[in-house]
C-alpha positions as CSV (number, residue, x, y, z in Angstrom):
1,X,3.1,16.5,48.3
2,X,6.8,14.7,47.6
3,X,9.2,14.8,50.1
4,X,7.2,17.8,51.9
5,X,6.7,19.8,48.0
6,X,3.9,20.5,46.2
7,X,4.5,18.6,43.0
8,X,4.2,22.0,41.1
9,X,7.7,23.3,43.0
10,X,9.4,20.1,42.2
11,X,8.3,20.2,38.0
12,X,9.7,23.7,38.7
13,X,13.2,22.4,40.2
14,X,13.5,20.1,37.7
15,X,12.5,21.7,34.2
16,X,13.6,18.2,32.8
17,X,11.7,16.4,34.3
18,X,9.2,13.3,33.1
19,X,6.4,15.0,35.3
20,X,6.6,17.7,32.9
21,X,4.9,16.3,30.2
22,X,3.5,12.9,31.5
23,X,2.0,12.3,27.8
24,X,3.9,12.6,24.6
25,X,3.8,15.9,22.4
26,X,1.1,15.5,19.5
27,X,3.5,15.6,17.3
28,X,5.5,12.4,18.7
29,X,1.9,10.8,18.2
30,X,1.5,11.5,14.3
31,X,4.7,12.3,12.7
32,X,4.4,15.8,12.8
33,X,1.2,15.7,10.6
34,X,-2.2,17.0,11.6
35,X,-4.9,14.2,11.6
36,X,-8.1,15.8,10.3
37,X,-11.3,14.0,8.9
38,X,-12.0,15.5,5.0
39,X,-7.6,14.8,4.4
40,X,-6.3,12.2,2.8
41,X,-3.3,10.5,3.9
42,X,-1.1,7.8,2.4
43,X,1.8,6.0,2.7
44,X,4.9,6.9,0.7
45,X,7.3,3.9,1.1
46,X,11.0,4.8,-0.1
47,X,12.5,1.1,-1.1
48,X,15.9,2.8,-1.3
49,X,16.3,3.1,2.6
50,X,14.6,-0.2,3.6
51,X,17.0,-2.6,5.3
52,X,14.8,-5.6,5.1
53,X,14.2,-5.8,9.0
54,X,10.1,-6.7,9.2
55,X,9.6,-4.2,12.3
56,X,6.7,-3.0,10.5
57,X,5.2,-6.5,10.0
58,X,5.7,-6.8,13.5
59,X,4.3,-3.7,14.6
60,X,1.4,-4.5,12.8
61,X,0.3,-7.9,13.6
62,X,0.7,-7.0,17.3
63,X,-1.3,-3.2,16.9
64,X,-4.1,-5.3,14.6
65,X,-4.1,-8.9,16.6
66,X,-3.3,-10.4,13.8
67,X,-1.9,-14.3,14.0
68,X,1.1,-15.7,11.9
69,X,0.7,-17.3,8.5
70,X,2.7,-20.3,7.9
71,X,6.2,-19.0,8.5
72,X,8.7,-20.7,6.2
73,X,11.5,-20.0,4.0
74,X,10.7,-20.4,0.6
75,X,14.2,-22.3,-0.5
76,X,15.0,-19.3,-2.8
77,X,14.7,-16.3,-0.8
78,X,15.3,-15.3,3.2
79,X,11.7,-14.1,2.8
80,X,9.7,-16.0,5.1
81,X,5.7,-14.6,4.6
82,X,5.7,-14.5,0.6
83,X,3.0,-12.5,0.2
84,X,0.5,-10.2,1.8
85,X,-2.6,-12.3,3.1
86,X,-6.2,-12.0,4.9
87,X,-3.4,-12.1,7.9
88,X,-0.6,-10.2,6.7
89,X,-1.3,-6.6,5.8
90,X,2.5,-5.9,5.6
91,X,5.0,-7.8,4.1
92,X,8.6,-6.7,3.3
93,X,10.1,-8.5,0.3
94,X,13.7,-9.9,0.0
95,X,14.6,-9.8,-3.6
96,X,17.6,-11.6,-4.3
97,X,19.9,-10.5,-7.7
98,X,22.2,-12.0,-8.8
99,X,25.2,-11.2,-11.5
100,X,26.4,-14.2,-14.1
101,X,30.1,-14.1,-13.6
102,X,30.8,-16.1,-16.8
103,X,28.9,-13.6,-18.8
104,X,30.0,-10.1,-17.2
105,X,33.5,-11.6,-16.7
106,X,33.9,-10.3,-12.9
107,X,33.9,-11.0,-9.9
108,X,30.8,-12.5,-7.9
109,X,28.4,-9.4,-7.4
110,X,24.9,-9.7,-5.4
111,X,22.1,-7.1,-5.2
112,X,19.4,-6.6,-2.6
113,X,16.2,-4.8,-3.3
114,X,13.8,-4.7,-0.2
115,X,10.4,-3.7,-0.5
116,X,7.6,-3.4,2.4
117,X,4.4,-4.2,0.9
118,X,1.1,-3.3,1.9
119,X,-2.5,-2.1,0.3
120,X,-2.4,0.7,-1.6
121,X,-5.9,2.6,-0.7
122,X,-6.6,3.5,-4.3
123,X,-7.6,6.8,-5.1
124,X,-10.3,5.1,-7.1
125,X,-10.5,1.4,-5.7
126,X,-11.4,-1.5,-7.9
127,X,-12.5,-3.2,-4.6
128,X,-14.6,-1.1,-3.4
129,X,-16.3,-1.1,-7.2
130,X,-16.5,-4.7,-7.1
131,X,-18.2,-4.8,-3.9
132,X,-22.4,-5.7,-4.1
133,X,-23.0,-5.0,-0.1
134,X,-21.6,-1.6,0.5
135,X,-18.8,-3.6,3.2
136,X,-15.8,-1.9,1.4
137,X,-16.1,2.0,2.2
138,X,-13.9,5.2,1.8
139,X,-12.9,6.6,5.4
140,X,-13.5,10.1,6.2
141,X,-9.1,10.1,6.3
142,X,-9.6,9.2,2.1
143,X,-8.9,5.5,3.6
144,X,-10.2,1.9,1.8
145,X,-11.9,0.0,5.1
146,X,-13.5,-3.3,5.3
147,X,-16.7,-3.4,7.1
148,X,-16.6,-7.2,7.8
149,X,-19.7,-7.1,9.8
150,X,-21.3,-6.3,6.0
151,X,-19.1,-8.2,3.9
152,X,-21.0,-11.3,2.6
153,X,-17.9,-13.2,1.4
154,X,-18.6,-12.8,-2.1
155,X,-14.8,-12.6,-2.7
156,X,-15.4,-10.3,-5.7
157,X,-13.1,-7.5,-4.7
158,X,-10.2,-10.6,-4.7
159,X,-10.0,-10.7,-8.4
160,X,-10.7,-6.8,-8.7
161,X,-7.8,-6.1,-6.7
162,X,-5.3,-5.7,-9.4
163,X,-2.2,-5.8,-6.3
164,X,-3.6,-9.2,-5.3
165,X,-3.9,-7.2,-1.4
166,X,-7.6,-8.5,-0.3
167,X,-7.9,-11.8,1.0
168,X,-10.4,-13.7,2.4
169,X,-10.1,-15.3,6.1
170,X,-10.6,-19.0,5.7
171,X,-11.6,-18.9,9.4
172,X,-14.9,-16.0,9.0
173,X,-14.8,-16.2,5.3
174,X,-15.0,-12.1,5.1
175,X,-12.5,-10.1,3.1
176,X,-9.5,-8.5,5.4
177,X,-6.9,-6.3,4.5
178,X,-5.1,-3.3,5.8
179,X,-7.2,-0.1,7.2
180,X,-4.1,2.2,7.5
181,X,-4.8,1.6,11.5
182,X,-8.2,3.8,10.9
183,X,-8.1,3.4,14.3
184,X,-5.2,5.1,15.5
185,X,-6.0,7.7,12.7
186,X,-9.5,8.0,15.0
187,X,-7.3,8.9,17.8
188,X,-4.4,11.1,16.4
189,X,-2.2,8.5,16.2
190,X,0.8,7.7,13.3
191,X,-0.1,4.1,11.6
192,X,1.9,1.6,13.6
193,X,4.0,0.5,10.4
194,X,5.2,3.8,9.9
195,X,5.9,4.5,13.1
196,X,7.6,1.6,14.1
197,X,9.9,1.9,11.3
198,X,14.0,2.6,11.9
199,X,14.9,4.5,8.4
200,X,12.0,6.2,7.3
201,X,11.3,3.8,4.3
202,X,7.7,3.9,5.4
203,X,6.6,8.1,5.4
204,X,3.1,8.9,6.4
205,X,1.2,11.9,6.2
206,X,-1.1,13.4,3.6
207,X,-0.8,12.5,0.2
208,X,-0.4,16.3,-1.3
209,X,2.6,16.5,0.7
210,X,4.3,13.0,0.1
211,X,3.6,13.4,-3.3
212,X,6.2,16.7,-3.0
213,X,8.2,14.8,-0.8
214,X,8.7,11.8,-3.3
215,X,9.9,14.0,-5.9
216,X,12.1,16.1,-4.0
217,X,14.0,12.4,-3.3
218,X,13.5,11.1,-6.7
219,X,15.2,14.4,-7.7
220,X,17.9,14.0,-5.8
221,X,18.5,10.5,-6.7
222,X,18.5,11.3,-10.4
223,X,20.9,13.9,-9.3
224,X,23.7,11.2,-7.0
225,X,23.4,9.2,-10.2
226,X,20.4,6.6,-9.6
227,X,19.1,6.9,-13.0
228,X,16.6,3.8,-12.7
229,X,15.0,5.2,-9.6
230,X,11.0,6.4,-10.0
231,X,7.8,6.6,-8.6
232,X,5.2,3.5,-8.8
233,X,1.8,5.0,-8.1
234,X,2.2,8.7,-8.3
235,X,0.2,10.8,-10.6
236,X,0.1,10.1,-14.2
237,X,2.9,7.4,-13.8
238,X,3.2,3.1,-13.4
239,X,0.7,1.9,-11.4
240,X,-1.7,4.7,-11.6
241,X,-2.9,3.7,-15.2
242,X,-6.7,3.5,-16.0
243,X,-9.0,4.7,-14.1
244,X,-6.8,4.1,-10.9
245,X,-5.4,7.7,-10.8
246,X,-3.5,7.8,-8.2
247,X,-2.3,5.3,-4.9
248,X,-2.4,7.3,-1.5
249,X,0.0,4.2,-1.1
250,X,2.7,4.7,-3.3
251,X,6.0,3.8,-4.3
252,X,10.1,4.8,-4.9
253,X,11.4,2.0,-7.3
254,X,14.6,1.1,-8.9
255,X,14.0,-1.5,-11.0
256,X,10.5,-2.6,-12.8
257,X,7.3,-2.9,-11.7
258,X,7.1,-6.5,-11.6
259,X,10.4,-7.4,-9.8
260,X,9.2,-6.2,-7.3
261,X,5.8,-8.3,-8.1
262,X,3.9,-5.3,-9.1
263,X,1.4,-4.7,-12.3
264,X,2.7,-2.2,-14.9
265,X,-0.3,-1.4,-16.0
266,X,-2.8,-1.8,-13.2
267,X,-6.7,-1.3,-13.9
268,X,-10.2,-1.3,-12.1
269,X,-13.2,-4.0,-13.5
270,X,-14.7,-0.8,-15.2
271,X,-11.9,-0.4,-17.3
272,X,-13.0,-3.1,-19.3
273,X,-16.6,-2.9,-19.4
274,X,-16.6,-0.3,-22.0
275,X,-13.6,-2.2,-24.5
276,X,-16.0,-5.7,-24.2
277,X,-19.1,-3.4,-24.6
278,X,-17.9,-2.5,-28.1
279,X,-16.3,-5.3,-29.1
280,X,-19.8,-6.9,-28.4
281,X,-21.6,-4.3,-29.9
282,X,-18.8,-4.4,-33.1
283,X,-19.5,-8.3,-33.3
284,X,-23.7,-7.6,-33.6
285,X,-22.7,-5.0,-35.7
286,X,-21.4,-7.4,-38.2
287,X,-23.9,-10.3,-38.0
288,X,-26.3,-7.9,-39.2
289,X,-24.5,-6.7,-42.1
290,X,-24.0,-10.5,-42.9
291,X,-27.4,-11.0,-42.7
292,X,-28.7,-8.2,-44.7
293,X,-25.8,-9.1,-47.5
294,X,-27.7,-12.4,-47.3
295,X,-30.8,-11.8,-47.9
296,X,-30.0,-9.1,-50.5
297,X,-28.7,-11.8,-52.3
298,X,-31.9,-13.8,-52.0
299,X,-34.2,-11.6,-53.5
């Protein structure tokens, strides 16, 4: 009873009100997408809308726990993290460009290009293949996880990361890197990154749909006369060469790959088994032939 009213009558008065719905809609919660174990889901990250303001490196250091790196600005950029890191697993780049004024013959012109960073949860992960204990795993979201109470510090899936994402922790020695919050995905929640950011820049959902999504904008870029723009990690395009695929984490660019410190040509540790294989094989090959030319000659 309020104010002599069974709490029913007063929801009824007031159809407005905040006892209506004391939690939020599900859709508040994810973005409008339906979390459901045997998806997958992804980040499509739009650079052309970021505004460089870090909320999503914020929002996930404080959802993960996660304590600053050595905060400092580089001298050449206002980018203060550098890089992504055992405890960064988002970092938004500041990349600076400038026009030469004696060359172009015009006034002094700047550029900004602002990118938020973060692992891209191959299709086909290179750490994952690099890793002897089983620690790196595929969620049942289509996800890349590290199992640190596994991991055996090896650091092999450091070097098999082509994206230079996996890190170890000097402090545990175990590899760390972003989990797509696997466990706000357990409970029907939106990644914290995404959700936390202003523009949009960071989309989330599953990757069939961004992948529409991304081309609809890219489309429509083309289209307002951003001829440069294009997708980094989409099917069959930059940064899903080799046995990569595709990257449920994937990318709008508008300038190369590595501006924007990205490989062109990105592969997995399997990728070059088979070339050294032959080459190996190829090399045998012609000792052989040397050697039976040899002894030909002998007798």
């Amino acid at each position: 009873m309020i104010a002599g009213l069974p709490l029913s009558n007063r929801v009824r008065d007031y159809p407005e009100s905040e006892f209506r719905h004391p939690l939020p809609h599900e859709a508040e919660l994810t973005a409008g997408v339906r979390i459901e174990p045997g998806r997958s889901y992804g980040f499509f990250t739009d650079t052309t809308v970021c505004i460089g303001c870090k909320a999503c490196e914020v929002a996930c250091k404080e959802w993960n726990n996660l304590p600053a790196d050595n905060l400092g600005l580089t001298g050449d950029s206002y980018d203060n993290t550098g890089h992504l890191s055992a405890n960064t697993w988002r970092h938004v780049a500041f990349i600076e460009q400038m026009a030469d004024r004696p060359t172009e013959m015009r006034p002094f012109q700047s550029n900004w290009l602002m990118m938020s960073d973060v692992c891209k949860h191959c299709h086909n992960p290179p750490c994952m293949e690099a890793c002897p204990t089983g620690a790196l795993f595929k969620t049942e979201f289509d996800t890349v996880v590290v199992q640190q109470d596994i991991c055996n510090g090896c650091g092999y899936c450091v070097p098999a990361c082509p994206f230079g994402v996996v890190d170890l922790n000097p402090l545990d020695g175990k590899a760390h890197k972003c989990t797509l919050c696997y466990d706000r995905l357990k409970g029907g929640l939106e990644p914290a990154c995404a959700k936390s950011c202003p523009t949009d820049s960071i989309q989330f959902g599953e990757v069939a749909d961004l992948q529409q999504r991304a081309a609809k904008r890219l489309e429509h870029l083309h289209a307002v006369g951003v001829p440069s723009a294009y997708l980094y990690g989409a099917p069959d395009g930059p940064g899903a060469t080799g046995g990569l695929k595709y990257l449920n984490a994937f990318f709008l660019l508008t300038d190369r790959p590595e501006v924007y410190n990205l490989p062109e040509a990105p592969t997995r540790p399997s990728d070059r088994v088979a070339p050294s294989l032959l080459s190996g094989l190829a090399a045998v090959a012609g000792l052989a032939v040397a050697a039976v030319a040899l002894f030909s000659r002998r007798d």
